[in-house]
C-alpha positions as CSV (number, residue, x, y, z in Angstrom):
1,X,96.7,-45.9,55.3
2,X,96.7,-44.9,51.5
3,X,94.1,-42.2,51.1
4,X,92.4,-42.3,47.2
5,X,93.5,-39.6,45.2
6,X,90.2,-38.4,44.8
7,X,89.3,-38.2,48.4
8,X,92.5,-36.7,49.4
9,X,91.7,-33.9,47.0
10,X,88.5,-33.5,47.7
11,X,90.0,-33.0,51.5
12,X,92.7,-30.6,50.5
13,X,90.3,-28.2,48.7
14,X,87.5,-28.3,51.6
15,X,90.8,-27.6,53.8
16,X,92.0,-24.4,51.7
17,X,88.6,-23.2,51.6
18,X,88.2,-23.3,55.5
19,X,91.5,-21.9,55.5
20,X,90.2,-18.7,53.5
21,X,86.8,-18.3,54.7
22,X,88.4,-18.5,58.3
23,X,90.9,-16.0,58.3
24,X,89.5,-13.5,55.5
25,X,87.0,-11.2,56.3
26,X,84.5,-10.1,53.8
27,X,85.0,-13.4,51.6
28,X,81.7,-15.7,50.9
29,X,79.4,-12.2,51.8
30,X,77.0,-11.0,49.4
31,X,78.7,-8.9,46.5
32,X,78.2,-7.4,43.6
33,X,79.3,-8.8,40.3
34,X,82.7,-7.3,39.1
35,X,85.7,-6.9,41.1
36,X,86.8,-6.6,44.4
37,X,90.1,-5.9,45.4
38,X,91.3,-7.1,48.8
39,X,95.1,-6.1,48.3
40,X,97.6,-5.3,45.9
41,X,97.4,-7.6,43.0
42,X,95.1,-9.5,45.1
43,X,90.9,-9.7,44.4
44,X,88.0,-11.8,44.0
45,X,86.0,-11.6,41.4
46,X,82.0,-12.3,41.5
47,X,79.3,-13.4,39.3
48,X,75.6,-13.5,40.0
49,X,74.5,-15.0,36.8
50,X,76.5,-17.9,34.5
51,X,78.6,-15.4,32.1
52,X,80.8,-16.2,28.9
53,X,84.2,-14.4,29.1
54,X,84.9,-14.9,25.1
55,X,88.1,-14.3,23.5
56,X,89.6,-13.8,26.9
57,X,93.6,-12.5,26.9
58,X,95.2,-12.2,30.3
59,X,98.4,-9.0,30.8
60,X,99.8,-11.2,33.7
61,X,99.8,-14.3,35.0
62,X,97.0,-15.4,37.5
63,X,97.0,-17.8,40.1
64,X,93.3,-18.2,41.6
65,X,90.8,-20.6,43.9
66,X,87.3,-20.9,43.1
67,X,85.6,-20.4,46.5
68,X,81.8,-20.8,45.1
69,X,80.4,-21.8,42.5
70,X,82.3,-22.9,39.0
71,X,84.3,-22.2,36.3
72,X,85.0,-23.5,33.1
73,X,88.0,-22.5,31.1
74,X,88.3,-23.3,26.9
75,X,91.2,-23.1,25.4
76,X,90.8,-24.1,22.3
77,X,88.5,-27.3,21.8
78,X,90.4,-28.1,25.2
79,X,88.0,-27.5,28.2
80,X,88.5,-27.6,32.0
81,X,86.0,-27.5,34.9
82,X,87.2,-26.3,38.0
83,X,85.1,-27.0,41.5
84,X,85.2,-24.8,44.5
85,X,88.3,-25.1,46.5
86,X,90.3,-25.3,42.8
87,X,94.1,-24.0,43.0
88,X,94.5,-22.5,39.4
89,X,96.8,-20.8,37.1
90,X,95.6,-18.8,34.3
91,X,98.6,-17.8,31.6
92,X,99.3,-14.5,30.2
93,X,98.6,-13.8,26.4
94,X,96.7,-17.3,25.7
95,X,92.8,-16.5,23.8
96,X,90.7,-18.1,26.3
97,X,86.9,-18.7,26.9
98,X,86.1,-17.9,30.5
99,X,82.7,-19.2,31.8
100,X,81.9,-18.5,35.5
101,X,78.8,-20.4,36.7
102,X,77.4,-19.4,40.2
103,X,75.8,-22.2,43.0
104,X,72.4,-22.8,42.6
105,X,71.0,-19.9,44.2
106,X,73.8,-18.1,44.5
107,X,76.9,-16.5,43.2
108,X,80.4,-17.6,41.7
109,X,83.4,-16.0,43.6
110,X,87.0,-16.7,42.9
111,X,90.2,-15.0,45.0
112,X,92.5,-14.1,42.5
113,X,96.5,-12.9,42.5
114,X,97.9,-11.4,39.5
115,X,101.2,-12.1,39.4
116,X,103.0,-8.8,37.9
117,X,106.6,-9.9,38.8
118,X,108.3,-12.4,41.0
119,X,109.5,-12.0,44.5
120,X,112.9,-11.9,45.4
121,X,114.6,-15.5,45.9
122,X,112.6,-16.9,43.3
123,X,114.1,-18.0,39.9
124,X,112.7,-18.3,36.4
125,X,113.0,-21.5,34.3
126,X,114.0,-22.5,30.8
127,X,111.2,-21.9,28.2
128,X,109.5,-25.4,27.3
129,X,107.6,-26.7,24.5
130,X,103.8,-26.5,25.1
131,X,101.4,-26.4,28.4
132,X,100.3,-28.3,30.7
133,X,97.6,-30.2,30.0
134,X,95.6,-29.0,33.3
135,X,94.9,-25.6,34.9
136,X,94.7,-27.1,38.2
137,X,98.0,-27.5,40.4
138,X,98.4,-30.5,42.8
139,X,97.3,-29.3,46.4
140,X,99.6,-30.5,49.4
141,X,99.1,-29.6,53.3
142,X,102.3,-27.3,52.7
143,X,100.9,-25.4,49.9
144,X,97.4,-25.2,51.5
145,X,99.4,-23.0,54.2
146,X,101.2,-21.7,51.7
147,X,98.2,-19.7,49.9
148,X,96.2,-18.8,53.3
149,X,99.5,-16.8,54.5
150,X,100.5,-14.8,51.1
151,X,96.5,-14.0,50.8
152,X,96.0,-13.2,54.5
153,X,99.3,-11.2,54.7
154,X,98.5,-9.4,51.4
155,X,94.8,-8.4,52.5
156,X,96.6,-6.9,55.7
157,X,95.6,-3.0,56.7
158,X,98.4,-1.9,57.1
159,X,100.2,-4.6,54.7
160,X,104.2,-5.0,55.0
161,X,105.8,-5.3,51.9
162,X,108.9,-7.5,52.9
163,X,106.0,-9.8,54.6
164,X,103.9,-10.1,51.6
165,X,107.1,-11.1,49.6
166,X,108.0,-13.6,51.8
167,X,104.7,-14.9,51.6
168,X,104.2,-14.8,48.2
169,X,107.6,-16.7,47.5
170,X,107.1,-19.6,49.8
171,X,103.8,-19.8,47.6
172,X,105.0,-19.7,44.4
173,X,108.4,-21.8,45.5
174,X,105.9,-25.1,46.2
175,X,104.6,-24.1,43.3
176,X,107.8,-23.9,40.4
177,X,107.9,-27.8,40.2
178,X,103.9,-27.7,38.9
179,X,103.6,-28.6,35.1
180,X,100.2,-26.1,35.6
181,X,102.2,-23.6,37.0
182,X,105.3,-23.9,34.5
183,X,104.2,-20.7,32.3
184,X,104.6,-18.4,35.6
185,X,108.5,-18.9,35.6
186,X,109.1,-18.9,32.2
187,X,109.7,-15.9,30.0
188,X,112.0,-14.3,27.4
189,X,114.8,-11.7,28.4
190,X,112.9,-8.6,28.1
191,X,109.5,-10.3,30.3
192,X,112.7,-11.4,32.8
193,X,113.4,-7.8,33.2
194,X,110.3,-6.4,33.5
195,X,109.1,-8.9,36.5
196,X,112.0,-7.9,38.1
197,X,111.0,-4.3,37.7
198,X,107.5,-5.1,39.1
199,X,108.6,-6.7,42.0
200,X,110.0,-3.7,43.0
201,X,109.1,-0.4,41.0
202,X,109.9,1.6,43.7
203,X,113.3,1.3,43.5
204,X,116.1,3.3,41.2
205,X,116.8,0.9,38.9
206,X,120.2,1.0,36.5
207,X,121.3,-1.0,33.5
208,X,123.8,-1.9,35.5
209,X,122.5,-2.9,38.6
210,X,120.0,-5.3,36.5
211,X,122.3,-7.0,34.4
212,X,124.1,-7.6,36.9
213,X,120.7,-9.8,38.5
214,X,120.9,-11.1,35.2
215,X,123.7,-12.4,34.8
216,X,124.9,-10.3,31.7
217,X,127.2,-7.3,31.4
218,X,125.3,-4.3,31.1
219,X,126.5,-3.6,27.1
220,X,124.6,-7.1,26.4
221,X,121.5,-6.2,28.1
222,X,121.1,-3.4,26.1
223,X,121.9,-4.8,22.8
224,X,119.8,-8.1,23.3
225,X,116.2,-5.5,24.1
226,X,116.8,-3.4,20.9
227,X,117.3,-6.8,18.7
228,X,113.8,-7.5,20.7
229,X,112.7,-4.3,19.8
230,X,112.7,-2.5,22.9
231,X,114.9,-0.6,25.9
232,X,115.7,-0.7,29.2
233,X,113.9,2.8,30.0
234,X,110.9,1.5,28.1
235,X,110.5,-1.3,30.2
236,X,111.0,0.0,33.8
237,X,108.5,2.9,32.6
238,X,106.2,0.3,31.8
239,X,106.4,-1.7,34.6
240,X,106.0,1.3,37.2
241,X,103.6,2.5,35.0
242,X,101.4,-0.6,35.3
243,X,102.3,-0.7,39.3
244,X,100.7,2.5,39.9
245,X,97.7,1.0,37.7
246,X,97.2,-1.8,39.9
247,X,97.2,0.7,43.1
248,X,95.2,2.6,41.8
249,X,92.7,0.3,40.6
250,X,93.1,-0.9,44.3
251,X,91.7,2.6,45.7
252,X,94.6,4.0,46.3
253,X,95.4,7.8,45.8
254,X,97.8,9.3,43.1
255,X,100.6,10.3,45.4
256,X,100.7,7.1,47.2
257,X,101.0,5.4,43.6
258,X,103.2,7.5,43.0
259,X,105.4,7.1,45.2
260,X,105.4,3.1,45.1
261,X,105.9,3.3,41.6
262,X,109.5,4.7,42.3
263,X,108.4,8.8,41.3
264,X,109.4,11.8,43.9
265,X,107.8,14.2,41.4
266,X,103.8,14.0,41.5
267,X,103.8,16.1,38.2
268,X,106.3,14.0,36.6
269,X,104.4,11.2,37.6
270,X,101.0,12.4,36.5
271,X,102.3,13.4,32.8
272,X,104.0,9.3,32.6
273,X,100.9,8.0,34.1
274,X,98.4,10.1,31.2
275,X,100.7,9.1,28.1
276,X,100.5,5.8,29.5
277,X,96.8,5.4,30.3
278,X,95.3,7.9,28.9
279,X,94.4,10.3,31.5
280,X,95.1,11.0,34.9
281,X,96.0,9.5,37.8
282,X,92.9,10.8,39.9
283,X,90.1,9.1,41.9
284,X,89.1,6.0,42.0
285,X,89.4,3.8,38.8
286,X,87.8,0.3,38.1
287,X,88.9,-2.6,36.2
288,X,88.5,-3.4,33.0
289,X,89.8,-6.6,31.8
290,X,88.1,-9.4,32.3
291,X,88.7,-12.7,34.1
């Protein structure tokens, strides 16, 4: 039997929402407006009255669901609804105007990742003309799994990092072929080195070691960033520097940011972290860009 399209969305999105709600504690409670983290890079964001994000320019990538309520995103004269249960992708460096609309009588929720850097095992792809024309992506049964895992394993206490990975690749691999999701691949050679940076800022990373990822000798490398305008040290500064951000954003103390930002030295850490943020890497620090 040939379901209609429709219906057979409308089935997949109640199914990813019973996915979430089922095996995510805390999601769908009463909350506060703002943001909530639930992991690293991972969150959901609440309204309790309609809002207009306006002007609205994204660091990273974001891949969300819309658990309650709606959102509507503007780009342009272009506009998009999106209905609880929603898999979207928000790009990086685009204006947009955000509105979040909560249920009648309730509140708008979303889960969002941020997607800082890609996994291991997952490629980038050519840069393309344009974007899609939709922020939705098509939902299969596979990638219905695929979301419920890489949220559930990155909301873990305590969370293994080689486990989120893996679940956050086979997520974003049924994901690559996705006009919607096309901008989350694609990047220039000095964004390609910083998501590989981000996806693991903990380790000691050398010219060397990341051309060779790269596919480029190491002299190349080098030259192509200063014709963009930048360096290799520059970029795995900011990258770690943004990691320990995110953690600490998250609720995570300064030595355990630290220390997954790639730094043995707390003191060396804390001066980076202050002449890249502006102060230092103490207690408990809350978002501020909005979705």
């Amino acid at each position: 039997m040939n379901l209609h399209p429709d219906f057979q969305a409308d089935t997949l999105r109640r199914a990813l929402l019973d996915r979430l709600f089922g095996q995510m504690r805390g999601l769908g409670l009463p909350r506060a407006g703002g943001f909530h983290p639930q992991g690293d890079q991972l969150f959901t964001y609440c309204a309790v009255e309609r809002e207009r994000l306006a002007a609205t320019t994204l660091d990273h990538p974001l891949i969300g669901i819309v658990l309650r309520g709606r959102k509507e995103v503007w780009i342009g004269d272009a506009g998009e609804t999106l209905l609880p249960g929603t898999l979207f992708s928000l790009p990086k460096g685009v204006r947009m105007d955000i509105v979040n609309i909560p249920s009648e009588g309730g509140v708008y929720e979303s889960l969002i990742f941020e997607i800082a850097g890609l996994p291991p095992g997952i490629g980038t792809l050519p840069q393309g003309r344009g974007r899609s024309a939709s922020l939705a992506l098509r939902l299969t049964g596979d990638l219905v799994e695929a979301v419920a895992h890489a949220a559930t394993a990155i909301a873990a206490t305590p969370a293994r990092g080689d486990i989120k990975a893996l679940r956050l690749a086979e997520m974003l691999a049924l994901m690559q072929a996705d006009p919607a999701a096309r901008h989350i691949f694609t990047r220039d050679l000095a964004e390609d080195l910083a998501w590989r940076i981000a996806a693991r800022p903990d380790h000691g990373w050398t010219v060397a070691e990341a051309a060779r990822e790269m596919g480029l000798g190491a002299s190349t490398l080098r030259r192509r960033l200063a014709e963009a305008g930048t360096g290799f040290r520059d970029i795995v500064t900011g990258a770690r520097m943004a990691a320990a951000r995110r953690l600490i954003e998250g609720g995570a103390a300064a030595g355990e940011a630290a220390g997954a930002a790639g730094y043995a030295s707390r003191s060396h850490f804390a001066r980076r972290y202050r002449a890249a943020h502006g102060r230092l890497p103490s207690g408990r620090e809350t978002r501020k860009d909005p979705l």
